[in-house]
C-alpha positions, 0 to 999 in steps of 0.5 A: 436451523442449524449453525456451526460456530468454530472461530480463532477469533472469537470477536462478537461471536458471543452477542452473535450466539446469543442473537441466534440463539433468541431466533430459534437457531440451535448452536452447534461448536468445537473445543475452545468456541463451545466453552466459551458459548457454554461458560456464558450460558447458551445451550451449545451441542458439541460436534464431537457429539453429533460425530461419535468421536472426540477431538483427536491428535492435538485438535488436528482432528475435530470436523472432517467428518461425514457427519459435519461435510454431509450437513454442509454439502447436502443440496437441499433441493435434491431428494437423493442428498436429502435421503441420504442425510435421513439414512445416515441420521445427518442433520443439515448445517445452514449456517457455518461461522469459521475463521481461520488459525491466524497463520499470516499473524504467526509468521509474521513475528520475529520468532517464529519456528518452522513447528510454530508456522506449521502447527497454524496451518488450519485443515478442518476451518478451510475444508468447512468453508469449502464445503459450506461456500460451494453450497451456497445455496443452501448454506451461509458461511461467515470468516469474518466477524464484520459479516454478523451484522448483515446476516442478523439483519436478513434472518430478524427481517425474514427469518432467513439469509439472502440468497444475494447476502449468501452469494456474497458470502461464498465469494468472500469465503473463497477469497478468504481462503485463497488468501490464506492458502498464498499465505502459507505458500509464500512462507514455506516457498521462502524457506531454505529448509536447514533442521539445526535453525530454530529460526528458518532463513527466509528469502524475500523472493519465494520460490512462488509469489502469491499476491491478492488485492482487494479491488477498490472501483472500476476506472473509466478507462486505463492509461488511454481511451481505448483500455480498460482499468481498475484499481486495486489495494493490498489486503492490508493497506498501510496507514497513510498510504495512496489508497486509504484517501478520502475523496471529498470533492471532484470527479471520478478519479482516472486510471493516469490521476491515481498514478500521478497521484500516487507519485507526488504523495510518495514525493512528498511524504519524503518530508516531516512537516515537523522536522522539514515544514511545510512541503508542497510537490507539484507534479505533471506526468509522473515527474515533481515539475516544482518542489519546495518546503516553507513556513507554511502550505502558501510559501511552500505552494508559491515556491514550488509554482515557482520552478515550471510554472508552464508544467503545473497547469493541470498538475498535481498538487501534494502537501505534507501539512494542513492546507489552510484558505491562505494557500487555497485562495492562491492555488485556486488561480491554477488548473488543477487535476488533483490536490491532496493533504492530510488536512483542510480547514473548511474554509480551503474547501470552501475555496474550492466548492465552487471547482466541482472538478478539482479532486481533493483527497485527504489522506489521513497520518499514521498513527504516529503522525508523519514520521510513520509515513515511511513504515507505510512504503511499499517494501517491494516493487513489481514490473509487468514483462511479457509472461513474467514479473520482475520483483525488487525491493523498493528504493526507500534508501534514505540518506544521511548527511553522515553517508555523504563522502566529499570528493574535492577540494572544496567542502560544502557550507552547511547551507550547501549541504541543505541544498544538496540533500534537498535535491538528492530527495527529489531526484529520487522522484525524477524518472531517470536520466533525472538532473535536479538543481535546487536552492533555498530549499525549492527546485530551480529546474528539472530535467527528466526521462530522457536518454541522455544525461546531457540533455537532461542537463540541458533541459533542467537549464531551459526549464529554469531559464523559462521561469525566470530563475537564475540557478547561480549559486545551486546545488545540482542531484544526479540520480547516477553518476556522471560517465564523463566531465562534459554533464558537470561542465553544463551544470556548472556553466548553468551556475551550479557551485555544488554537486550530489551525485552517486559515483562509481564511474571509471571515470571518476577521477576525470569527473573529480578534476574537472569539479576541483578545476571548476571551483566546485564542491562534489559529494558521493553518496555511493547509491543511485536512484535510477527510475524507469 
């Protein structure tokens, strides 16, 4: 049995050399491979060697070579490809070890020249794992080092691969190469070429988009019964994000969970446990229906259960810090679809052991702790339309106090400014027409996705009003602007004193005077926060 072995990366490629080499397994390689297999003591052939010719222009050239492809694509079963190897004097290739110049690593750095990115276009690795994936039959490829352990264990066991591992192979292989083909075409597609640029102008919207996703499960249904769905996640998911949870207990989760989930997680990543407490978002079809920091996972859980107590049954639970028993005990009261944190004491998951049903996802914090959260946001949004996509860059806006612009005569009190920025965090979240009131750091009422600006008005009051809460004294978030005086004079007669919105409208100055008129404080953050 032959084995060629051309990697980039070269973790454990050594030990995988030396277990092939005490399996009998002769060892074929290239340039920088076979030294490295040579310098640590491992007979090693050189395909320059087998080929009769050198490396040649730079190492562009090394394996596209009859003798190298008709090893790899010789179909053993057939005695035709057979004696035209024995003819030309070709040795098979059974087993072909390659991973790819690390393109996707060099245009990712700030510096990266057109000649840079060029020169870490990969020509012989791709055509190898082409050749070695279609005659998988016959022949195993590897492009990834997590594969050696599995492909060792089949050929110590049986003294050779499993067609079921070498399947799996080819398939890897080809998704492999798929991926770094729409690597280099979204890079060179993004480019405005212009040659006195040491540094190419990219666009974020190539002129082709190639996405792959990696899928995670199968899903029991889509959004209703009768569709069908999967879940899928980014080649690279980003730390802290939906997709890297750990279920712990509960059911499957559902195609309409996963959503909702993701929703209040986004949410509530949107607070620092250190710099903001504790966080708790509870959220029911796609809306926060209650939000709220506290000392602790219990205050923050009872304020935020606080604002729609009706709409939480059956919601979803976020939280920004650990949950504790304390906190358990009191949710465990409430249905509850899905809870996730960062953290669970074992005595909360002994609170919940006896709900099969609750999910409980732990997702685990960046490396930088909480903080990285947002280095974790998607950087671009994508929408489905008939034939087509809409593609935008993600509104992770965030605002500061410094960006805040007072348009009336009153100024906000520091306690003011809290609110306000509280809710403008929220309606972020709030599929828009979204009115947020809040105060002491928890909502008071939500109103979202409906058509009117009015009405969402109107049903943040009722909302509120059902609770039992009285919003005299709050701070009310407008995702946009107010188009005309009538939506600040329902806030305003629901008890609000203070108002964060974005402005912009042509009628400002209308909305402006009848704030002053009223006795309120109004604040323009100049950006919406529309969510469709």
């Amino acid at each position: 049995m032959n084995a060629l072995l051309s990697v980039s990366d070269k973790t454990g490629i050594v030990e995988f050399a030396q277990a092939l080499h005490a399996l009998g397994i002769k060892l074929l390689s290239t340039g920088g491979t076979a030294k490295l297999l040579a310098d640590q003591g491992l007979p090693v052939t050189e395909v320059a060697e087998v080929t009769g010719f050198p490396e040649m222009l730079d190492g562009r050239v090394k394996t596209l070579h009859p003798k190298v492809h008709g090893g790899l694509l010789a179909r053993r079963d057939l005695p035709e490809h057979m004696a035209a190897l024995k003819a030309y004097a070709i040795d098979t290739i059974d087993l072909l070890v390659v991973n790819l110049y690390p393109f996707e690593a060099t245009v990712a750095k700030a510096g990266c020249t057109l000649e840079d990115a060029i020169e870490n276009i990969d020509i012989g690795g791709p055509a190898m794992v082409r050749s070695a994936a279609k005659n998988w039959k016959d022949v195993a490829v590897l492009t990834d080092a997590s594969q050696y352990a599995q492909v060792l264990a089949d050929l110590q066991a049986t003294g050779t691969v499993a067609q079921a591992t070498k399947f799996a192979l080819s398939v890897a292989a080809f998704n492999r190469i798929s991926q770094y083909d729409a690597a280099i075409s979204n890079y060179l597609s993004s480019i405005t070429f212009d040659e006195a640029a040491s540094v190419p102008v990219r666009s974020l919207f190539p002129a082709q988009s190639n996405s792959n996703f990696v899928k995670l499960q199968d899903l029991r249904y889509g959004e209703n019964s009768h569709q069908s769905a999967a879940l899928y996640r980014d080649l690279f998911p980003a730390p802290g994000s939906l997709v890297t949870a750990k279920q712990l207990q509960g059911k499957e989760l559902s195609y309409n969970n996963i959503a909702d989930a993701d929703a209040a997680w986004e949410c509530v990543k949107s607070f620092d446990a250190a710099r903001d407490g504790a966080a708790c978002v509870i959220l029911k079809h796609a809306n926060p229906c209650g939000v709220a920091v506290g000392a602790d996972a219990l205050e923050a859980y009872s304020k935020a259960f606080q604002t729609d107590p009706t709409s939480a049954f059956g919601g979803i639970i976020a939280l920004n810090c650990q949950l504790d028993e304390r906190a358990a005990l009191q949710m465990s009261k409430q249905f509850i679809e899905v809870l996730m944190a960062p953290a669970f004491t074992p005595e909360a998951l002994a609170v919940f052991k006896s709900k099969v049903n609750v999910r409980i996802l732990q997702i685990d914090l960046p490396a930088g702790g909480a903080s990285d959260w947002d280095n974790g946001r998607n950087a671009m949004d994508v929408k489905r339309v008939g034939s087509g996509l809409l593609m935008q860059t993600a509104d992770n806006h965030i605002l500061t106090l410094a960006d805040l612009k007072v348009v009336t005569q009153l100024q906000p009190t520091p306690e003011q400014l809290q609110d306000l920025m509280f809710a403008w965090t929220i309606a972020k979240f709030v599929k828009s027409n979204a009115i947020v009131f809040c105060k002491g750091g928890m909502t008071m009422g939500v109103g979202a996705g409906q058509m009117s600006r009015l009405d969402s008005a109107r049903i943040a009051s009722i909302k509120a009003e059902h609770a039992g809460l009285s919003l005299k004294g709050t701070a009310v978030a407008s995702d946009a602007f107010f188009p005309f005086r009538d939506g600040l004079d329902v806030v305003v007669d629901a008890g609000a004193t203070c108002v964060i919105q974005p402005g912009g409208s042509i009628r400002d100055q209308e909305v402006i005077d009848a704030a002053n008129e009223r006795g309120v404080v109004m604040v323009y953050t100049g950006v919406r926060h529309f969510r469709h």
